[in-house]
PyMOL commands that place a pseudoatom at each C-alpha (Angstrom):
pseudoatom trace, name=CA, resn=UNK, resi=1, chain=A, elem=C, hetatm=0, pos=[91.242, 66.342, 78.958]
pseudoatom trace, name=CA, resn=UNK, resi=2, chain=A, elem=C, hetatm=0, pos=[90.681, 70.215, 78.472]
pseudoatom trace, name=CA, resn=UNK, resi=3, chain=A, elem=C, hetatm=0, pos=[90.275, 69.887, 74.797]
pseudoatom trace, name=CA, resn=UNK, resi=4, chain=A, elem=C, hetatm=0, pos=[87.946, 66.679, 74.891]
pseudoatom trace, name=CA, resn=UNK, resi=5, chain=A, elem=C, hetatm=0, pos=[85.842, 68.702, 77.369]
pseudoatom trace, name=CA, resn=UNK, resi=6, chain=A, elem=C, hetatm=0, pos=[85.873, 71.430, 75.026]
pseudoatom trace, name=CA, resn=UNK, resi=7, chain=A, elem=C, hetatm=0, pos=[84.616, 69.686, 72.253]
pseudoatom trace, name=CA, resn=UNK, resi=8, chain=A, elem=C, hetatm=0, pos=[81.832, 67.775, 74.723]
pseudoatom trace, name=CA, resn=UNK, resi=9, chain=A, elem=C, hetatm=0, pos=[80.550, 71.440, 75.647]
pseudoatom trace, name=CA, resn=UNK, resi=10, chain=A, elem=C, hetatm=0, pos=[80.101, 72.637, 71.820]
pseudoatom trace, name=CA, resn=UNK, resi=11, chain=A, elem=C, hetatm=0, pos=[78.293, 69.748, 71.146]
pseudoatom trace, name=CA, resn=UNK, resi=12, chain=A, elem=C, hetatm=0, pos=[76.012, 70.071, 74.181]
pseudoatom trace, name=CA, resn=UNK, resi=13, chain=A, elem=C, hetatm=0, pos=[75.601, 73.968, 73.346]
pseudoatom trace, name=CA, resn=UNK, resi=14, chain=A, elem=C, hetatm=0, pos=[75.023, 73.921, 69.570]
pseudoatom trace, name=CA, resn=UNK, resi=15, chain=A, elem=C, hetatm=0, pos=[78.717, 75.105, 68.796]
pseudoatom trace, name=CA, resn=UNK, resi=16, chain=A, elem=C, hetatm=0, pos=[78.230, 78.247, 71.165]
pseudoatom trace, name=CA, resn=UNK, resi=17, chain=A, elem=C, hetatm=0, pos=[81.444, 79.483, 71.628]
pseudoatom trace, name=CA, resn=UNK, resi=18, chain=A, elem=C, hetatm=0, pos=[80.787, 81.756, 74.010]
pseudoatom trace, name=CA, resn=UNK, resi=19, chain=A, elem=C, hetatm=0, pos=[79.308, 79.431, 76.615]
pseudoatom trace, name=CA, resn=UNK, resi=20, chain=A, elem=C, hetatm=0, pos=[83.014, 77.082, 75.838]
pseudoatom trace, name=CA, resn=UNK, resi=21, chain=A, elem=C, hetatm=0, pos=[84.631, 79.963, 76.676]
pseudoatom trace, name=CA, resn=UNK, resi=22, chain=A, elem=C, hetatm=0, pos=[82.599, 80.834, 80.276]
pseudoatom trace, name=CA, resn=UNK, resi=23, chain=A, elem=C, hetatm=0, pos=[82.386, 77.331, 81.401]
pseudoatom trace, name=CA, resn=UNK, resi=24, chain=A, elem=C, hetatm=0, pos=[86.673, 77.754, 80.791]
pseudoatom trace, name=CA, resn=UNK, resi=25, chain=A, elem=C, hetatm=0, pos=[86.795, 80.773, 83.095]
pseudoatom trace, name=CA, resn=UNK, resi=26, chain=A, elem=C, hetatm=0, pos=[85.687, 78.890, 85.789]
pseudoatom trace, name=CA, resn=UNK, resi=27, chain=A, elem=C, hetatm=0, pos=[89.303, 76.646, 86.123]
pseudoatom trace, name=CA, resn=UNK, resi=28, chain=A, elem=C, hetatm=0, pos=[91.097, 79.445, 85.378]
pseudoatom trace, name=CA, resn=UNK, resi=29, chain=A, elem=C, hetatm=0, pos=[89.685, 81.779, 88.630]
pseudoatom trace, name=CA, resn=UNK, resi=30, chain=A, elem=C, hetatm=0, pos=[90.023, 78.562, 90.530]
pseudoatom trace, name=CA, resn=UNK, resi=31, chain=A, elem=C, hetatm=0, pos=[93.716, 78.662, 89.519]
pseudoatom trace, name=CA, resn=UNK, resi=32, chain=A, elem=C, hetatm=0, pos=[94.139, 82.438, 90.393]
pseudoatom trace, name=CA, resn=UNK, resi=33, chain=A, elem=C, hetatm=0, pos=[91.934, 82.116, 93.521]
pseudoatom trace, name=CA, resn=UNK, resi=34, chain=A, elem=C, hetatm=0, pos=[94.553, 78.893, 94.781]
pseudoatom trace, name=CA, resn=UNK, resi=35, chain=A, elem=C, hetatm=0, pos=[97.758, 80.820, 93.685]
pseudoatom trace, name=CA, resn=UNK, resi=36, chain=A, elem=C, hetatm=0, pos=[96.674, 83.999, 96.165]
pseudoatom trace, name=CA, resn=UNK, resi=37, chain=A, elem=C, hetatm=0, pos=[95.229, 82.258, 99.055]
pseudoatom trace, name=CA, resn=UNK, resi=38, chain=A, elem=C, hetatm=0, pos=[97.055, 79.183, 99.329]
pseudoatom trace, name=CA, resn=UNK, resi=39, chain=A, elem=C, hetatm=0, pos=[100.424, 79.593, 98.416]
pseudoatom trace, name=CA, resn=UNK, resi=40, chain=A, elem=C, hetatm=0, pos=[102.507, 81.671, 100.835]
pseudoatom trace, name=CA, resn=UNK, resi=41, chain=A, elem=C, hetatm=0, pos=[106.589, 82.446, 100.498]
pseudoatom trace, name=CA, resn=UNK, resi=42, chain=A, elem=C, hetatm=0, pos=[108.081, 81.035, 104.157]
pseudoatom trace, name=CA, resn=UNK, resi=43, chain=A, elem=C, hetatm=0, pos=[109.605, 83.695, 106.143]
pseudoatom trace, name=CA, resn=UNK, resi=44, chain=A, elem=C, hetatm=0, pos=[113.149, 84.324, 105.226]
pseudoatom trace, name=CA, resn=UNK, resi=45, chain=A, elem=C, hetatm=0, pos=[115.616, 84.607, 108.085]
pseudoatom trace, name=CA, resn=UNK, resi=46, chain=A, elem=C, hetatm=0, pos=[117.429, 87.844, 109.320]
pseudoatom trace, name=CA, resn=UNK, resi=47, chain=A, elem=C, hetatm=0, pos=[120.978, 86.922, 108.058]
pseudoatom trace, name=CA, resn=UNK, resi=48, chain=A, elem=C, hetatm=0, pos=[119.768, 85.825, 105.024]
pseudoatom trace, name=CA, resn=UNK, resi=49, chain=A, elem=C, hetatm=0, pos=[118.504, 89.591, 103.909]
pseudoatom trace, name=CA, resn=UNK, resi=50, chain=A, elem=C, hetatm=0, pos=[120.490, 92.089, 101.734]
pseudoatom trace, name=CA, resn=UNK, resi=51, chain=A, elem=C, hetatm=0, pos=[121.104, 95.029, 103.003]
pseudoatom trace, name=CA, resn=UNK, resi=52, chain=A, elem=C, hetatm=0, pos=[123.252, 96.651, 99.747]
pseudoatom trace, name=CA, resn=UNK, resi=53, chain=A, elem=C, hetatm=0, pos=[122.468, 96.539, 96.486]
pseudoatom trace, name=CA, resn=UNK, resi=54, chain=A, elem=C, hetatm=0, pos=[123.969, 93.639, 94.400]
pseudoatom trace, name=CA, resn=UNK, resi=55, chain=A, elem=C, hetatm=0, pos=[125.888, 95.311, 92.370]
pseudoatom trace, name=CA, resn=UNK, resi=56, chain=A, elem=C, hetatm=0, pos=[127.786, 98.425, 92.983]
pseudoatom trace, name=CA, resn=UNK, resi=57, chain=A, elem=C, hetatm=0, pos=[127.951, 101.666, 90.510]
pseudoatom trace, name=CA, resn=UNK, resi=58, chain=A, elem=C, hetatm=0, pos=[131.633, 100.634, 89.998]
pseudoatom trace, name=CA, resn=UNK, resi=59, chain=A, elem=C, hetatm=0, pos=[130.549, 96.688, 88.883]
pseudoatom trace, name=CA, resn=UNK, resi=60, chain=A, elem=C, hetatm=0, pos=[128.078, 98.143, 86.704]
pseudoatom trace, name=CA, resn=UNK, resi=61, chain=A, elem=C, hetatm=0, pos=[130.711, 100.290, 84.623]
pseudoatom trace, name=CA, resn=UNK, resi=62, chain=A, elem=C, hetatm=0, pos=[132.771, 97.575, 84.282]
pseudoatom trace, name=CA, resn=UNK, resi=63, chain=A, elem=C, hetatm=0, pos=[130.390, 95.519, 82.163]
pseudoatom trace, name=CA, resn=UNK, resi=64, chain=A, elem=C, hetatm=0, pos=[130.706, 95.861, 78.533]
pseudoatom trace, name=CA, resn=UNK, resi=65, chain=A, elem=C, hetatm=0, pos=[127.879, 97.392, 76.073]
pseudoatom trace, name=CA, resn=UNK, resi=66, chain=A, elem=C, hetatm=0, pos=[128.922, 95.119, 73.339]
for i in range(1, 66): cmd.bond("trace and resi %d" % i, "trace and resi %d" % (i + 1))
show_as sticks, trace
zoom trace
């Protein structure tokens, strides 16, 4: 659908680029706006935390370089 769109809006503005490009900003702030204000992470419960790292100094030496 995008592309069709895409191709719609250069032949309505004369192969203007530019506008294509603006009138494609406009889903992609909509996207950005919806990701920040209306997705939220649930609360996680207390036992379900970390308190340590998850891994130790002595697991990390044992993994190899190679």
């Amino acid at each position: 659908m995008g592309p069709l769109l895409a191709l719609l809006l250069m032949w309505l503005t004369a192969d203007n680029f530019r506008a294509v490009f603006w009138f494609a900003v406009i889903p992609a702030f909509l996207a950005v706006g919806f990701m920040i204000f209306g997705v939220s992470e649930p609360e996680r419960p207390a036992g379900l935390r970390k308190v340590h790292p998850p891994l130790s100094l002595g697991e990390l030496r044992r993994l190899s370089l190679a």
